[in-house]
C-alpha positions as CSV (number, residue, x, y, z in Angstrom):
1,X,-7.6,-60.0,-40.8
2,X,-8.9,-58.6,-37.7
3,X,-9.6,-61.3,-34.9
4,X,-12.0,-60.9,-31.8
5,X,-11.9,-63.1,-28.9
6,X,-14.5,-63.8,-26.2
7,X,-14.1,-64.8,-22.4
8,X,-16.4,-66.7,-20.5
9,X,-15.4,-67.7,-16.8
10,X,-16.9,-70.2,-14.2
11,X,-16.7,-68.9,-11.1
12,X,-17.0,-71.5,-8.0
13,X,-17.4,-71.4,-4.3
14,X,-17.1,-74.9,-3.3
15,X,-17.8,-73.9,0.5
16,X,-21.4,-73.1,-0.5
17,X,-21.1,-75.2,-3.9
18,X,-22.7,-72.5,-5.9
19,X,-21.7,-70.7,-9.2
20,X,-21.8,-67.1,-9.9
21,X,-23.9,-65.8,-12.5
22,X,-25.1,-62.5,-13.7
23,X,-28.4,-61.7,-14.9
24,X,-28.2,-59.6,-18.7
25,X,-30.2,-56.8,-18.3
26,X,-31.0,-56.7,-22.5
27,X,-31.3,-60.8,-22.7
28,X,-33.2,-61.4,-19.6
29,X,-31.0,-64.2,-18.9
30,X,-28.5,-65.0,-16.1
31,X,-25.2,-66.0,-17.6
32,X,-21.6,-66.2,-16.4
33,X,-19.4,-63.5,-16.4
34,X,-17.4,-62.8,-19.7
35,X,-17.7,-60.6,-22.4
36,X,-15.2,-59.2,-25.3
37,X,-11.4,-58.9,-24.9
38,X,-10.1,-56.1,-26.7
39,X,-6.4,-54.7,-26.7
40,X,-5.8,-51.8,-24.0
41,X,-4.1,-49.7,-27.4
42,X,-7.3,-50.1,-29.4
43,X,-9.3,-49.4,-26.3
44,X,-7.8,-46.4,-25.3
45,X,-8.5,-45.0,-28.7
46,X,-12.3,-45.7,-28.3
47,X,-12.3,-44.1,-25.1
């Protein structure tokens, strides 16, 4: 069974109390970082 796994992170700066988003340039949307974690040994194979 292969498995994927997804990261999403909440990034704070509580001196100007604001979170950091970016915008997806294919959804139109701003979102928080993340994205796809994929092992360095199958990634280096696609590369």
């Amino acid at each position: 069974m292969e498995r994927h796994f997804n990261v999403t992170v909440y990034v704070f700066d509580p001196t100007n109390k604001k979170f950091l988003f970016i915008k997806h340039k294919k959804l139109g949307k701003w979102l928080p970082p993340g994205g796809t974690w994929i092992k360095m040994r199958d990634r280096m194979t696609q590369l």
